[in-house]
Each structure stands twice: as C-alpha cells, then as structure tokens.
N, C-alpha and C positions, 0 to 999 in steps of 0.2 A: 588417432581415430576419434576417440570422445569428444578432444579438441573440438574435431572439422564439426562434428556432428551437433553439439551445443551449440555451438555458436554460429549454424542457422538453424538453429531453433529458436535464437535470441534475434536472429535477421528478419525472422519469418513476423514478429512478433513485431519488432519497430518498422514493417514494411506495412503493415495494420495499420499503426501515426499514421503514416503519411497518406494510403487509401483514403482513411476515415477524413481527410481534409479534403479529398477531391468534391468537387459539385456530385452530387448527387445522380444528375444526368449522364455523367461520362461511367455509372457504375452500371450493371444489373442485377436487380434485387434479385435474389433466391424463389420457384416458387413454392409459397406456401410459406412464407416466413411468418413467425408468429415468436408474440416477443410476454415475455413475465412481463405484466405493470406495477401487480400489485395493489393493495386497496392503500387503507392508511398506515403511516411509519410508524414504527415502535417508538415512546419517551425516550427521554435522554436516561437511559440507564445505567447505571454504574457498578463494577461489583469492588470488592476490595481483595489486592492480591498481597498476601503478608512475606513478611521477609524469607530472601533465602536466595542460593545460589544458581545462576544460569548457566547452562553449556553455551558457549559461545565457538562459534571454529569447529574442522575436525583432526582428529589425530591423521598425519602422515599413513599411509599403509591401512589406514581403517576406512577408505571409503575408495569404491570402484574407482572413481574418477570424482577431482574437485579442480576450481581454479585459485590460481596462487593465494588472491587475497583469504581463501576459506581456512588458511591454516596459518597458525597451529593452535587446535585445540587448549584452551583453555577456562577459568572458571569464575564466575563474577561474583560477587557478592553484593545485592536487590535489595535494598529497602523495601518498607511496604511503598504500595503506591496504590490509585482507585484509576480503574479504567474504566472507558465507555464498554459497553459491552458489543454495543452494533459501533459499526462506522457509521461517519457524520452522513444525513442520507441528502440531498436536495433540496428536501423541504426544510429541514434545519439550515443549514445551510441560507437559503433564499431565508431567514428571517436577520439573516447576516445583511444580506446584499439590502434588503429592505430598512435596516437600521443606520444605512449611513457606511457600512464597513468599509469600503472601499475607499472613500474620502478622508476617512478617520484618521489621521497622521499618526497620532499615540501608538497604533494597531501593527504598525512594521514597521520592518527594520530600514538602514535606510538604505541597502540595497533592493528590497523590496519596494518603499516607495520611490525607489529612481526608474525601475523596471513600470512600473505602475504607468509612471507621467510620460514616459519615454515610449511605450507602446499604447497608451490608451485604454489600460486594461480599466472594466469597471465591471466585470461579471467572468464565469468560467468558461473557458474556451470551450468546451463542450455545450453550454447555452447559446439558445438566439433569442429574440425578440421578437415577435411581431403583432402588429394591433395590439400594445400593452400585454400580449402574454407571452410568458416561457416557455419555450421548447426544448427538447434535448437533442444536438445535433448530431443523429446517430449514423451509422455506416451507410446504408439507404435510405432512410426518413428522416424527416423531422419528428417526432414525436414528443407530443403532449408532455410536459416535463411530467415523469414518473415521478410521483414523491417518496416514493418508498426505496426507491434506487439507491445507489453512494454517490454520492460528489465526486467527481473527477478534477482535483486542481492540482497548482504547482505547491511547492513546498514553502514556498511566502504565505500563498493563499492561505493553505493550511495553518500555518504558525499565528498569520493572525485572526484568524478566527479562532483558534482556541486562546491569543490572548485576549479576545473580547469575553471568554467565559469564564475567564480569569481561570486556565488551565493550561496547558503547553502539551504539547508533542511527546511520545514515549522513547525512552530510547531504546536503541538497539537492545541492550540486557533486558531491560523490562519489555518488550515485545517476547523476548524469548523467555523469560519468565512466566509473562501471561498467555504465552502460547502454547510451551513444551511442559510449564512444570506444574507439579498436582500437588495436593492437598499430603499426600502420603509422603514426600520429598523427594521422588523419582522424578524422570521426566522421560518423555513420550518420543517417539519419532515424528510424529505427527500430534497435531492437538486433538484430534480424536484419539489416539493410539497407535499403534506400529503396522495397520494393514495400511498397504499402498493407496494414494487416493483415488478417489470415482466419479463418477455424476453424483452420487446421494450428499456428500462430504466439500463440494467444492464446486465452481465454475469455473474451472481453466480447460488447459487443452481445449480448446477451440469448440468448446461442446456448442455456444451461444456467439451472437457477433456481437452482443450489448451485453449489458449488469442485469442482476437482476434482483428483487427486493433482496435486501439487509434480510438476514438472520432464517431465509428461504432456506436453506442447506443445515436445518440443527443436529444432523449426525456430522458435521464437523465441526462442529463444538469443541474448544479446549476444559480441562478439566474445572477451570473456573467457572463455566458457562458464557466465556467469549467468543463471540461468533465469526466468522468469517476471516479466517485469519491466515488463510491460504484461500486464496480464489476471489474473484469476483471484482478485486483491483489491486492492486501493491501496495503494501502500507507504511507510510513514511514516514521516518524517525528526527529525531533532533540530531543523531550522532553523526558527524562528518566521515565519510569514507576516507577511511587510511588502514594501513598496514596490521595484524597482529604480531604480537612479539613471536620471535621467529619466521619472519617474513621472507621469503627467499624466491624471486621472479621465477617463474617457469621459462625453461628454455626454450620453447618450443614456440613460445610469447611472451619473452621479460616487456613489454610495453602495456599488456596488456591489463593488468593493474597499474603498475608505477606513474603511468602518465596522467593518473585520475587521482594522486594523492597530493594534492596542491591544496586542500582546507575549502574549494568551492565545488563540492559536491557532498553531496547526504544520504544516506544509507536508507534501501526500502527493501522491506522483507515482505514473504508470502508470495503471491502471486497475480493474477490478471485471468478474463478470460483468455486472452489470448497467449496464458504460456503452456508451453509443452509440461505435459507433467513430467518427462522425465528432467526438467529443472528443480522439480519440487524436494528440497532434502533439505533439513536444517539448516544444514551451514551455510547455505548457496543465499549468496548478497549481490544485491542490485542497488546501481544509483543512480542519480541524476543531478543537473545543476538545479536550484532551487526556482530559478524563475522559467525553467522549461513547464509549457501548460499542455501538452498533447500527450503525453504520459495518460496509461490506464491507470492512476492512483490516486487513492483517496485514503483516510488516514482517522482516528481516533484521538483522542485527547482522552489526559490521563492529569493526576494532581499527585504529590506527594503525600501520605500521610502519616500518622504517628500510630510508633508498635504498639501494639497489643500489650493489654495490662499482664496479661495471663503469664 
C-alpha cells in the first residue's frame, strides 16, 4: 500500500516538470495567486560544521515504510567542512551567467560541456530573456527574476558554479551532517527537531506553486543555522546514487532502485515545493541524471576545512 501511495506522490510531483513547461496559455492561473518575491538576497554566508558522524539510511523494522535504496542504516564518519548557509539564490547565480560561466571550458566536466554544446544551454531552464532582461519562468507567469529565490539548475550547472567559487558540492554525509547533527553530537529527525513538518519550517507539500525567498522559513533551521534544507527545492549532492551495504531490492519493485545504479545519476536530499511531506524523513533519497534541468533543485556549495585546534 505505501508502495502505491509514494510513488504517486513522487508522479504527482514530476507531473509539476512537465505542466511548468507548458505555454502558459494552455494553463489557468489560480485566482488570487500571489507569490513571495522578496526584497534583497542574503551574502554569501558560510558557517563552519566540525567533525563528526552522520546517520545515513534507516534500520530495517525502524521505520513505517522506506524504499530499498534507504537501507541499511548506517554511520559516516564527516570531516569538518563550511557550508553556504542559504542556497545559491538567482542573483548569485546570474553574477555566474554574467561572468562568462557558461563558455568557460575550465568550469565543467566534459560531460557537462558536451550537454552544454549539444542542447545550447547558456542560462537556467527556469530563465527567459526578454528586452535584455531576466525573468523567472514560472507555472503561470513570467515573473521578474526574483533575486532572493534559489536557482533552479541541473547538477553540472551546479558543480560548475561552485567550481568557479573555488568550492564543490556537499555530499550526501555532509548534507546530513549539516542537516540532522548538533553541536551536542545528537542528531535530529528534522533540522529543526523531531515535530513533523509545516508551513512555518518549510515550502513543500504543495503549499506554493513557486520558491520562495532563501532563508524565509527560519524555524526550519538545522542546529548549525543552515537554512532550508527541507523545502523550497531538493538539494544536490556530489555523491552518485548507488546501493548501501546491505542492499537487498524490494520485491514488490526489485527495478526500482537497481536500474538507477549505473554511476550516471546523483543523489538530492530534502525536498521541493512540490513534495508531499509525507516523503519527508531522513532517509528518503532522490536522484537525477546530472544534465536533467527541469528538476525543482537548487543546491549549496560547501569547501573542506581543517579540525579545530581545540
């Protein structure tokens, strides 16, 4: 039953894609829709998250319902590392697009500059252009690029934008690191804490049909004071989707992971508005191939750092 019932909740959500691409005329706005813009973005802020161990996975028998790839619980062992605090918003971003990024060879890999030359990409699929300015191409508008919003890209876009900041992508452990774990050396259900999420703590389930400013939701804050790290887009890692040790296909759907552990797909945790919260649970892992750009995800950048003298 879980089965059926997740995964159209995960239909319901990539049936969103594909709307958000239709023209605009073939939809009908809501009325009354009225969207967060936002004034201006927060800096590039960074906090520093020190060493120490992440739950990754859940135990068998410890959680209602999970899919195959969420098990078997297991435990990392995190360097330190400094992460952004908000996601990258638009306006950082566009000083990317503005500097050349996109032409910048250095900047990607070369699967991503083959996807680049091959489809004509030179801005986020979620952008348009018109008369020299930026829009955000939203569910029913155009609207005025939001600067305080998150960047919606693929997982190239991402990787090379944070290597022009001379930064990379976090991985899976350290997302769940700078998610779930505290200062105390617990860690949390949630990056707020263990009550279920809501409107105050997040932007999923469907509350919004767009993003909404970066760091808007500060009661869901993880204990680091990293923001948004359920809600608002999916956040995409460096780590390649594959198996944990003890991996064992679900009968019910042996395809349903294994056919996605081929090394060209990447792991994104947290959420979107558009996921159901009842997706929302630590373990629960989402992917994508890296040059897909109609994904609700946008992502952070993070650097390695050195431990603590103390």
């Amino acid at each position: 039953m879980y089965t059926a019932l997740e995964h159209e909740a995960m239909h319901q959500e990539t049936l969103l894609y594909m709307w958000h691409r239709l023209p605009h005329a073939q939809k009908r706005k809501p009325e009354g829709l009225q969207y967060e813009i936002g004034d201006q973005p927060p800096g590039n802020q960074t906090v520093r998250v020190p060493t120490g161990d992440a739950t990754l996975g859940a135990p068998r028998g410890g959680v209602r319902f999970g899919w195959d790839n969420e098990f078997q619980e297991h435990h990392v062992h995190v360097p330190p590392f400094d992460v952004d605090v908000h996601n990258v918003t638009n306006a950082a971003f566009l000083e990317f697009v503005n500097a050349g990024g996109y032409s910048n060879r250095e900047l990607w890999s070369s699967e991503g500059w083959d996807w680049l030359q091959a489809d004509g990409v030179s801005h986020p699929a979620f952008w348009v252009q018109r008369d020299g300015q930026w829009f955000w191409r939203g569910m029913f508008d155009d609207i005025r690029l939001p600067q305080a919003w998150p960047v919606y890209v693929s997982h190239a876009e991402a990787s090379a934008y944070a290597r022009w900041r001379g930064r990379r992508l976090p991985t899976e452990a350290e997302y769940h690191r700078a998610a779930f774990g505290t200062p105390a050396g617990d860690e949390r259900l949630y990056p707020w804490g263990h009550e279920p999420p809501d409107a105050s703590r997040g932007n999923l389930d469907f509350q919004q049909w767009e993003p909404v400013p970066v760091g808007s939701r500060p009661a869901g804050a993880s204990a680091w004071g990293v923001h948004d790290l359920v809600g608002n887009g999916w956040e995409w890692t460096s780590s390649v989707f594959g198996p944990f040790e003890g991996f064992r296909p679900m009968a019910s759907y042996p395809e349903y992971s294994a056919d996605f552990f081929d090394g060209q797909h990447y792991v994104m945790k947290g959420a979107s508005p558009g996921t159901a919260r009842e997706l929302v649970r630590r373990s629960f892992r989402n992917w994508f191939r890296p040059n897909y750009p109609y994904v609700y995800a946008t992502f952070r950048t993070a650097v390695s750092s050195q431990p603590s003298a103390d």
